[in-house]
Structures are given as C-alpha cells and as structure tokens.
ChimeraX commands (.cxc) that place a marker at each C-alpha (Angstrom):
marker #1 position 0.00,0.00,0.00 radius 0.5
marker #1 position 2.98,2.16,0.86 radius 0.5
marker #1 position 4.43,1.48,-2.31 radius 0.5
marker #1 position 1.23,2.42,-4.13 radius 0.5
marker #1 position 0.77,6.08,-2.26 radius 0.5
marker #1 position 4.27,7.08,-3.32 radius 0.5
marker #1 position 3.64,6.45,-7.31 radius 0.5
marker #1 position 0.41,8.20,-6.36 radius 0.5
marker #1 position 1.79,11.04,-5.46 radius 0.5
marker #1 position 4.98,10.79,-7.27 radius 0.5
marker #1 position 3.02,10.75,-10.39 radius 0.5
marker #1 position 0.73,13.17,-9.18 radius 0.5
marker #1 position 4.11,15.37,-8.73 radius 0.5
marker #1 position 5.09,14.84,-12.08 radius 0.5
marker #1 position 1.44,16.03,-13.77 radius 0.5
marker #1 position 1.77,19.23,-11.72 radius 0.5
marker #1 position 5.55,20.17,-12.47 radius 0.5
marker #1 position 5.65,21.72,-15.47 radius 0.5
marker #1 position 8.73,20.41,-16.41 radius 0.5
marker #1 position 7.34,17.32,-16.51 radius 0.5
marker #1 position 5.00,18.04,-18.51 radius 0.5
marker #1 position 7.03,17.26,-21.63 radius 0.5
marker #1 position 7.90,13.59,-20.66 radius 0.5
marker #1 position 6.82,10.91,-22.25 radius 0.5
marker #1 position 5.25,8.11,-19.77 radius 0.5
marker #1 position 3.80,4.61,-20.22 radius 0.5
marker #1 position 2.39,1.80,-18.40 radius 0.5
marker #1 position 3.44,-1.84,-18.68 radius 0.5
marker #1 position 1.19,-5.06,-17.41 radius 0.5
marker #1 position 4.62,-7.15,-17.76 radius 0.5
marker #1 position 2.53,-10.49,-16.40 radius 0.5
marker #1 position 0.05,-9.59,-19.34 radius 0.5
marker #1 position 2.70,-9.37,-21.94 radius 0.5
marker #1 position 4.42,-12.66,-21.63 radius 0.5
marker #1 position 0.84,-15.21,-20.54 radius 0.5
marker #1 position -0.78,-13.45,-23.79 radius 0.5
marker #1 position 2.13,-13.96,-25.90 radius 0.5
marker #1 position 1.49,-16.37,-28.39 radius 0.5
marker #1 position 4.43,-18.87,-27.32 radius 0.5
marker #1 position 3.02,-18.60,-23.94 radius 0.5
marker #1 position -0.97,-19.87,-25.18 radius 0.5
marker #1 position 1.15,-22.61,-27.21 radius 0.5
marker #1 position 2.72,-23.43,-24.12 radius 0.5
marker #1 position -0.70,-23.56,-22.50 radius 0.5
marker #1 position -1.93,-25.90,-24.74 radius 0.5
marker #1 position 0.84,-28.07,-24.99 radius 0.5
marker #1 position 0.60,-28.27,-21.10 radius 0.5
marker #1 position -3.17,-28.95,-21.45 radius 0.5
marker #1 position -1.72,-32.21,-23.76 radius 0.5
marker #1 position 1.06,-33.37,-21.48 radius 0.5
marker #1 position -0.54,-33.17,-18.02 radius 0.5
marker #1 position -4.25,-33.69,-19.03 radius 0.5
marker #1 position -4.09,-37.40,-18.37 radius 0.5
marker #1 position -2.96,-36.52,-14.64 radius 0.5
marker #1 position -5.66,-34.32,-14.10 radius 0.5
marker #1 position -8.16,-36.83,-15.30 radius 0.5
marker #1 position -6.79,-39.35,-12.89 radius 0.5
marker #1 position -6.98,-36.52,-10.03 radius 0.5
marker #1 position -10.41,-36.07,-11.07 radius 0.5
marker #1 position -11.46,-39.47,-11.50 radius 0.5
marker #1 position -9.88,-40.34,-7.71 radius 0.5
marker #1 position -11.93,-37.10,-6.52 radius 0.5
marker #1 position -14.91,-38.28,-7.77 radius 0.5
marker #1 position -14.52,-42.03,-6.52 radius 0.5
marker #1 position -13.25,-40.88,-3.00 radius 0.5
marker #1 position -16.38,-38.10,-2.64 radius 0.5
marker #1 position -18.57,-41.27,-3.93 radius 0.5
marker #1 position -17.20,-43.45,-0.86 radius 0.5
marker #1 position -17.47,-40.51,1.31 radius 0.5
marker #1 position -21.52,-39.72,0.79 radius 0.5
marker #1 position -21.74,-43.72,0.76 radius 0.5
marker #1 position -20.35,-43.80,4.26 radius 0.5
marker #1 position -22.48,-40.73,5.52 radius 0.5
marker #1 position -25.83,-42.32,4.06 radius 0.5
marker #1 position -25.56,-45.61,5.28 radius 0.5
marker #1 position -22.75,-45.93,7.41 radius 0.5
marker #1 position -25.07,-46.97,10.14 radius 0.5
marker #1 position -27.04,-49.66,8.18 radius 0.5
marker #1 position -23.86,-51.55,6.79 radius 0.5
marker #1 position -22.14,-54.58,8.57 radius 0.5
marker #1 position -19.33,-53.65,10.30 radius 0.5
marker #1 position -17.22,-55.38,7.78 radius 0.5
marker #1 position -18.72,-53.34,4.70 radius 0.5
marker #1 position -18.08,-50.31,6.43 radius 0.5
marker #1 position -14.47,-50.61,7.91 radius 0.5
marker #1 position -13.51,-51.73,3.94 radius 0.5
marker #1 position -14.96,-48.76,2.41 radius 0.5
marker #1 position -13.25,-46.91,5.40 radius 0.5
marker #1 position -10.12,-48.20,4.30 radius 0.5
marker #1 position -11.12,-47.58,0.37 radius 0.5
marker #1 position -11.74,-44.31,0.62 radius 0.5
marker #1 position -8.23,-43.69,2.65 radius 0.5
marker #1 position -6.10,-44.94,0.21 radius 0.5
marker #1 position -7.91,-42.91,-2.57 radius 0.5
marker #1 position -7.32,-39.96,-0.53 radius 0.5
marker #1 position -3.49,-41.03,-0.13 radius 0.5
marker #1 position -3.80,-41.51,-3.67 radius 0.5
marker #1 position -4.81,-38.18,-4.68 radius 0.5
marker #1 position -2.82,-35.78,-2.30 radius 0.5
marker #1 position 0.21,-37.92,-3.73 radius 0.5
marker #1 position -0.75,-37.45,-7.15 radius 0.5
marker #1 position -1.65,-34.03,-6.92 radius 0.5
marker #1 position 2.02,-33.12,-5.02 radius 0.5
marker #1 position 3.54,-34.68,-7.99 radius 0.5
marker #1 position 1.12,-32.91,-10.68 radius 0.5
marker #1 position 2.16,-29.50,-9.18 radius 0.5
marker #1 position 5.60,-30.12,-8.94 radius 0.5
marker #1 position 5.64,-31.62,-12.54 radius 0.5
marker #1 position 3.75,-28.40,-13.85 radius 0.5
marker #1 position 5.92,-26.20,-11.48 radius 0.5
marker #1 position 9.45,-27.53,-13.18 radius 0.5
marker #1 position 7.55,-26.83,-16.62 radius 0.5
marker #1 position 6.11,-23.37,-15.66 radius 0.5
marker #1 position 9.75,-22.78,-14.55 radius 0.5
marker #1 position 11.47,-23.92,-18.12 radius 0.5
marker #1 position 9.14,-21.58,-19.90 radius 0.5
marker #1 position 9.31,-19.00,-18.63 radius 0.5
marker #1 position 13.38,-19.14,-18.55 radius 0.5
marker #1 position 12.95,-19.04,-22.32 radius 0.5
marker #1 position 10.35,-16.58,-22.63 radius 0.5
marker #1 position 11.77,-13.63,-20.26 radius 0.5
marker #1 position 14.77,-13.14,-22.91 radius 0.5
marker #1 position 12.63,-12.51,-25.73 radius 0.5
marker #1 position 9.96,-10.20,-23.64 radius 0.5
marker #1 position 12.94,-8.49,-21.93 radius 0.5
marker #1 position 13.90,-7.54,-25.61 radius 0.5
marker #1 position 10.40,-6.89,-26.95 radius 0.5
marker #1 position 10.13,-4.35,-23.85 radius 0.5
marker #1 position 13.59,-3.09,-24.74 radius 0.5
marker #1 position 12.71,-2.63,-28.55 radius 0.5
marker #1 position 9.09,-0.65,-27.67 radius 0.5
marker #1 position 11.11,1.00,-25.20 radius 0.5
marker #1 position 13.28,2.67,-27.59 radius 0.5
marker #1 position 10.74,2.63,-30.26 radius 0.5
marker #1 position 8.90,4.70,-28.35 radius 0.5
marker #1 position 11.34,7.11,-26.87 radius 0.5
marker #1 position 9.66,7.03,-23.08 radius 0.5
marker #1 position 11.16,8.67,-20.27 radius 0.5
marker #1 position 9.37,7.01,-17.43 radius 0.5
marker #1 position 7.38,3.32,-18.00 radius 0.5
marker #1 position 5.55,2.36,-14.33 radius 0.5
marker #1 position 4.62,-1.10,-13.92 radius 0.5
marker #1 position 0.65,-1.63,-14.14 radius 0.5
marker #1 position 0.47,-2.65,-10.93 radius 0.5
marker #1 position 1.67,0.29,-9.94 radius 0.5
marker #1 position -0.81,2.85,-11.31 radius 0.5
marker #1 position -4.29,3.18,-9.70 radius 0.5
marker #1 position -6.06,3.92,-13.36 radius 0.5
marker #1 position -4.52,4.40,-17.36 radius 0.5
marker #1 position -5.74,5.84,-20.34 radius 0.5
marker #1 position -5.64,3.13,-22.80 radius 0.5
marker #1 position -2.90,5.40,-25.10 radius 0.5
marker #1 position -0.36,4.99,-22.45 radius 0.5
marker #1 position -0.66,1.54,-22.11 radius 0.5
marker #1 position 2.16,0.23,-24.33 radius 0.5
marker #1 position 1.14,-3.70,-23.20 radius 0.5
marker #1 position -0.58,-4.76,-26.26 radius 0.5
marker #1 position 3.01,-3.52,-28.40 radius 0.5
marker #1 position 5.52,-5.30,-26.08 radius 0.5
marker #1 position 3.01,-8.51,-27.32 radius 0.5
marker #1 position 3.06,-7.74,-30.70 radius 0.5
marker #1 position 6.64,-7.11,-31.03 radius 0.5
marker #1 position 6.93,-10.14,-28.73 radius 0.5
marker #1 position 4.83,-12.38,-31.41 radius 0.5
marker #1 position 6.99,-11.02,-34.36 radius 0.5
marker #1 position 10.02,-12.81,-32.63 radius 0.5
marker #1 position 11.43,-16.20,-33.44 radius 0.5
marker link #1:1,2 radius 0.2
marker link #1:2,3 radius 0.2
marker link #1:3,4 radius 0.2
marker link #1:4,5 radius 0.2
marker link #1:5,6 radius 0.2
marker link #1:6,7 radius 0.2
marker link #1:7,8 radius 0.2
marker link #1:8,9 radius 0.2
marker link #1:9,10 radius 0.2
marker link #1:10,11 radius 0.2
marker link #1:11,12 radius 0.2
marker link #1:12,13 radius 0.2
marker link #1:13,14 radius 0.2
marker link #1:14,15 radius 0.2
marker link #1:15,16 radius 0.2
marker link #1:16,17 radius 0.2
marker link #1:17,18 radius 0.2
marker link #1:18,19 radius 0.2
marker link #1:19,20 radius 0.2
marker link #1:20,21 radius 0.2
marker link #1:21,22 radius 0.2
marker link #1:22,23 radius 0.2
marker link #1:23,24 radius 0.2
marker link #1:24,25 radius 0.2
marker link #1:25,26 radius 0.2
marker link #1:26,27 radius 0.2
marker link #1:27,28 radius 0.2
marker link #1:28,29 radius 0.2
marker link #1:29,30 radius 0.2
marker link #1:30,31 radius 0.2
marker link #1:31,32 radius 0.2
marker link #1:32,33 radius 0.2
marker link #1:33,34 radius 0.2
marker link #1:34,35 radius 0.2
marker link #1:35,36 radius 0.2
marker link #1:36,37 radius 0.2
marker link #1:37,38 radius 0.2
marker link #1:38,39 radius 0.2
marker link #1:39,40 radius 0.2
marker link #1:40,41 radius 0.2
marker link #1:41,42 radius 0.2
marker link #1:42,43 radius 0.2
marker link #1:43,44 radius 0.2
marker link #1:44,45 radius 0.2
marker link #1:45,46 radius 0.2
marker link #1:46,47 radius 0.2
marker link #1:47,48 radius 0.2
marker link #1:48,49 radius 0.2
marker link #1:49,50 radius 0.2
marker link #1:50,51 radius 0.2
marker link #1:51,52 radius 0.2
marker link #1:52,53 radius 0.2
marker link #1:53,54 radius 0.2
marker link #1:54,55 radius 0.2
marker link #1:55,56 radius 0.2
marker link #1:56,57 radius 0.2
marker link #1:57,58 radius 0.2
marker link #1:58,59 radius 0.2
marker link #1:59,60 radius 0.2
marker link #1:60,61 radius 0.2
marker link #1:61,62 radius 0.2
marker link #1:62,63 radius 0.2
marker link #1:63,64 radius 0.2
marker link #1:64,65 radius 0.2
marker link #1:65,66 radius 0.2
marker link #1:66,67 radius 0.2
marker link #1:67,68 radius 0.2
marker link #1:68,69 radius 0.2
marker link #1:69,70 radius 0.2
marker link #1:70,71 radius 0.2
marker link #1:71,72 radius 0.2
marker link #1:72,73 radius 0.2
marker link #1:73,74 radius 0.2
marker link #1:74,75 radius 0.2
marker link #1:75,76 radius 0.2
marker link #1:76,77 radius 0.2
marker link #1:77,78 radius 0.2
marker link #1:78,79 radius 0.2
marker link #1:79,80 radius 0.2
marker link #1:80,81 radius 0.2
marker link #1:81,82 radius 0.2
marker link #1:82,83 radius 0.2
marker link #1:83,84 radius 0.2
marker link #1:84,85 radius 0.2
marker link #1:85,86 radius 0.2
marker link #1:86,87 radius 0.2
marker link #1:87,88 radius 0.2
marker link #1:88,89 radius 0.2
marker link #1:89,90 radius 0.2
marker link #1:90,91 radius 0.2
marker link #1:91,92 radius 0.2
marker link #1:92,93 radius 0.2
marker link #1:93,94 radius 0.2
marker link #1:94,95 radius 0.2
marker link #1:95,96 radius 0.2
marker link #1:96,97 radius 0.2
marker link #1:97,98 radius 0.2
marker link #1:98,99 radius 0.2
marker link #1:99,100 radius 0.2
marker link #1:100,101 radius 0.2
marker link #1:101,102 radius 0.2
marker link #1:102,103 radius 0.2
marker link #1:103,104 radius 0.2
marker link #1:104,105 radius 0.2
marker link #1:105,106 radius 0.2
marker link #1:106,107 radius 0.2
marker link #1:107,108 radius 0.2
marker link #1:108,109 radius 0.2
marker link #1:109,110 radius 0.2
marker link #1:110,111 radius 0.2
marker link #1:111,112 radius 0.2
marker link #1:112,113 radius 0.2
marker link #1:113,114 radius 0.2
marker link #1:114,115 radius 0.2
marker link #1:115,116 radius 0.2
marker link #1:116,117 radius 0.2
marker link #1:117,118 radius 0.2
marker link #1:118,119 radius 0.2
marker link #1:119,120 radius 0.2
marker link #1:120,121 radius 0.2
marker link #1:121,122 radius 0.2
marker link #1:122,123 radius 0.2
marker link #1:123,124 radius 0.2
marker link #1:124,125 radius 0.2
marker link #1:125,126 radius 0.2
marker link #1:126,127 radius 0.2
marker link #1:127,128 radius 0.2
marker link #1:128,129 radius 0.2
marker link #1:129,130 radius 0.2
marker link #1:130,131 radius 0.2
marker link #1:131,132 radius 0.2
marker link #1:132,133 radius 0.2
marker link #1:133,134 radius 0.2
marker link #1:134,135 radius 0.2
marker link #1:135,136 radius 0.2
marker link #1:136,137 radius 0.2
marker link #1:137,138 radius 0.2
marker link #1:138,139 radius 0.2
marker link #1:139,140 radius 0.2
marker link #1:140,141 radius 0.2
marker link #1:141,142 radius 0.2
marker link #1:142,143 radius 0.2
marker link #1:143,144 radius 0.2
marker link #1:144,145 radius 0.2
marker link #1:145,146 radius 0.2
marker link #1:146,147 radius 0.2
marker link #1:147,148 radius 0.2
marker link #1:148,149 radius 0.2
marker link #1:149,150 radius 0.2
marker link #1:150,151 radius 0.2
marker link #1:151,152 radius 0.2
marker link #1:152,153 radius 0.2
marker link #1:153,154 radius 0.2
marker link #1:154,155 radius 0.2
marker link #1:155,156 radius 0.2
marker link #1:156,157 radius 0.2
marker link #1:157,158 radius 0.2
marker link #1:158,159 radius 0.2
marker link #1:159,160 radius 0.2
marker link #1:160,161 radius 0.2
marker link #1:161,162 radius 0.2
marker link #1:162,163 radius 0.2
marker link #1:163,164 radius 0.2
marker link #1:164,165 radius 0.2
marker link #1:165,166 radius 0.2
marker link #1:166,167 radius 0.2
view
C-alpha cells in the first residue's frame, strides 16, 4: 500500500511540475505481456496435452473418494461392520492416492512453468527493450503500480506484438 501512495503522489508530482510536462510516460502489465504472448498460449496448450491425463486421474480419484465418502455418511449406520471398515479403508487410500498425485502434478507443472518462462523472459525483456526505444519514453511504471490508465499509455498490447513477431 505504501508502495502504491508514493507512485500516487509521485506521479501526481510529475502532472503538476511543469517540467514534466514534456515527458513521455507509459504503463506496462509485464505479467500480461508474456501469458498473452502467443508462445506462452502454445505453451498452455501443450501443457493442457502433457498433463491432461494426470488431471483426469486426479479427477477421476476425486470423484470415486467423494462417492465413498456420501456412501459412508448415508448408510454408514445400516452396513455390517465389515462393509463399512472396507470402504473406510477404500476411501483412505484414494485420498493417499490423490494428495500424492496431486504433489507430484504441481511439482511436474511447477518444473515446466519454470522452463518456460526461462525461455520466454529473454525474448519479452527484448520486446520491452525494442518498444522502449521505439517509443522514446522517459518514465514506463509497472501496471500494478498505477491506480487507473488511459488506454494510449498503455504500451502492453506492443511489447506482445513485437513479442509475437520474434522467433
């Protein structure tokens, strides 16, 4: 919050200075410009392929543990003792099952999240760099950073062009 009042009022400083008023300013979602990139949807899809399978075995677990679970809680009473204490035991192993699973899902897509993004930064480092200079700015604030933009100074949308036009 602290961090927000002082580009409040620093850019609130640099409206009202008049020799500011000649600079050249933009705004830059920098999470925006590399997850809408197009390498970063292919690598959304691609991930969508490769861990897909997992996730349908997470789900399919889910669904067969939370079917155990409302068995137990409707008729628990009513079954023999035996019924009950295997279902008990079913539906443990199924949750062992999935919190396993799941740890190993997430670290799985975590080591691939990582990998892409080491070789996206370099090329949205130098799309930012070439709209950057491009655009001759003398102060570019971080979106998060800036209570409300006019679309104009938003220079998102060129970092992920310029971005695209890489290979």
């Amino acid at each position: 919050m602290r961090k927000l009042t002082q580009a409040v009022l620093f850019a609130a400083a640099l409206v009202s200075m008049p020799a500011f008023a000649e600079m050249n300013i933009a705004v830059l979602n920098y999470q925006m410009a590399l997850l809408e990139s197009d390498a970063a949807k292919k690598y959304a899809v691609d991930a969508e392929k490769k861990f897909g399978p997992q996730l349908t075995r997470l789900k399919t677990l889910e669904s067969d543990a939370k079917r155990i679970q409302d068995r137990l809680m409707k008729e628990g009473d009513k079954l023999p003792q035996s019924e009950r204490e295997r279902l008990e035991l079913e539906f443990k192993q199924k949750a062992r099952d999935f919190q396993f699973q799941s740890k190993e899902l997430n670290e799985s897509k975590a080591v691939a999240d990582r990998d892409m993004l080491k070789q996206l930064k370099p090329k949205l480092d130098k799309a930012v760099e070439e709209v950057l200079k491009g655009g001759g700015y003398d102060l570019v604030l971080e979106r998060g950073a800036v209570v409300d933009v006019k679309p104009q100074y938003d220079i998102t949308k060129k970092v992920i062009e310029r971005m695209n036009q890489q290979r």
